[in-house]
C-alpha positions, -999 to +999 in steps of 0.1 A: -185-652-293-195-619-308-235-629-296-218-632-258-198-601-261-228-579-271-254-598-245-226-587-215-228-553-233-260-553-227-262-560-193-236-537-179-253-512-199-287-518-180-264-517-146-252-485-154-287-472-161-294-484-124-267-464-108-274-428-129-296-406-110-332-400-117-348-376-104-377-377-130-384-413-113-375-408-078-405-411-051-384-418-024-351-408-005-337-402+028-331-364+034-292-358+030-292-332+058-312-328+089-331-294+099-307-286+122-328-284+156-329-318+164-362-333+170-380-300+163-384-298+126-413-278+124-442-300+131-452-323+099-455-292+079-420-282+086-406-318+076-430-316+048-415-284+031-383-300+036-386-330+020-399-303-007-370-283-009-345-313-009-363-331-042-365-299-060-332-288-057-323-321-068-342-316-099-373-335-094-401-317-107-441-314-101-444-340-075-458-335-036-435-346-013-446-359+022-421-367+050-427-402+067-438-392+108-463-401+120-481-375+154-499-372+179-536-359+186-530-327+192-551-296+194-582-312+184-564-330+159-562-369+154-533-388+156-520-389+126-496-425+107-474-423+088-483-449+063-514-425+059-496-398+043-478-413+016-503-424-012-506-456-027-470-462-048-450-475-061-422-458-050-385-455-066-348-443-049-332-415-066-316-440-087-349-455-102-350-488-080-383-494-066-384-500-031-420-512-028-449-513-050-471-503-028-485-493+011-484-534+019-456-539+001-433-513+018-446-525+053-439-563+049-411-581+065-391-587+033-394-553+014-366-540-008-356-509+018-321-515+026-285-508+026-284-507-015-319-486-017-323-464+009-303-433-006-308-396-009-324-372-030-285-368-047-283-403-058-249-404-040-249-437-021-224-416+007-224-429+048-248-415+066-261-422+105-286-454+101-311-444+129-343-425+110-369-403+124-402-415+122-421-420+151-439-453+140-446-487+150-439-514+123-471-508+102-467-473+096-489-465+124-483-443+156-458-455+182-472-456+215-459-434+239-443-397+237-420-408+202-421-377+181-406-349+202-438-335+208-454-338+172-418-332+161-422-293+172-393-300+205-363-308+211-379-327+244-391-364+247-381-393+227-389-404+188-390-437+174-362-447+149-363-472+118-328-485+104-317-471+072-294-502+069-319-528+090-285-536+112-276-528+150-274-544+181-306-530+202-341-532+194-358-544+166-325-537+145-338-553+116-366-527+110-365-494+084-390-475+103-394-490+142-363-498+156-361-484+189-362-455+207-338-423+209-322-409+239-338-380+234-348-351+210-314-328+208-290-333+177-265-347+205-288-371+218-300-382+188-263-391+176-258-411+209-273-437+191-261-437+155-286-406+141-280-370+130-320-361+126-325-377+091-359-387+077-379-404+051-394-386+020-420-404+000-440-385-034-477-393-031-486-401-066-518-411-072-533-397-044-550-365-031-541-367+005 
């Protein structure tokens, strides 16, 4: 009796651990609050230094952060994917789950981004609108068509959402980064559909991109 009251111990003990916050650990979260303009967030440097300024204040420390859009070619530019600007993994939730081991991982049909895992830099699993900003096709890679508000620098065109919670009733509702497309690039528009401007942050460990 006393061996089975110390192994259930044990194992609400290593629950608990899995719901404390963890900044220290955490390589990936959904930003708790948008910019503010809608589909203009700055360009990629913009959602960048806000992805920045979300895991700091959260207390994660030393870490480059890189927000998950992919763009357009643009002034000479190429396009750019998004899966290109994460590094390698793995990469954990604010709470020290991992949500994929690594780039093919994270882009397969069956990876651990969901409901229970996709939180935000806080660590507070809290209701927030499921449509995400990312402007990508299923891969990671550019989304045809004008799906980033103009390199994510307008607050005209359209962007391509992924489901925070892989549920809805239009599109390719199962999917955390292609779902389907916005009705346009305003805040209002964007909550038309279920979105408030919200984004993915990933820390590129491991890699000098």
């Amino acid at each position: 009796m006393a061996t089975r009251v110390i192994a259930v111990a044990l194992v609400l003990t290593s629950l608990a651990g899995c719901n404390r916050h963890a900044p220290d650990k955490m390589s990936f979260f959904v930003t708790s609050v948008a910019t503010g303009e809608g589909g203009n967030l700055g360009g990629l440097a913009g959602a960048d230094a806000h992805c920045q300024r979300l895991a700091e204040a959260a207390g994660s420390k030393g870490r480059q952060w890189r927000a998950y859009l992919s763009a357009a070619a643009e002034g000479g530019q190429p396009a750019v994917n998004a899966r290109d600007r994460i590094g390698t993994g793995p990469w954990f939730n604010s709470r020290g789950i991992q949500i994929a081991a690594n780039l093919e991982d994270l882009h397969a049909s069956k990876n651990a981004v969901g409901t229970m895992t996709v939180l935000p830099e806080t660590g507070r699993r809290v209701p927030f609108p499921h449509d995400i900003l990312t402007g990508s096709n299923p891969d990671g890679t550019l989304a045809e068509g004008d799906m980033t508000c103009r390199n994510w620098k307008s607050v005209t065109g359209y962007a391509m959402f992924g489901h925070s919670d892989r549920q809805g009733g239009r599109g390719n509702a199962n999917s955390w980064n292609s779902a389907h497309q916005s009705e346009g690039c305003t805040t209002a528009a964007f909550g038309e559909t279920g979105g408030s401007g919200l984004f993915y942050c990933f820390a590129i460990e491991g890699s000098d991109q």
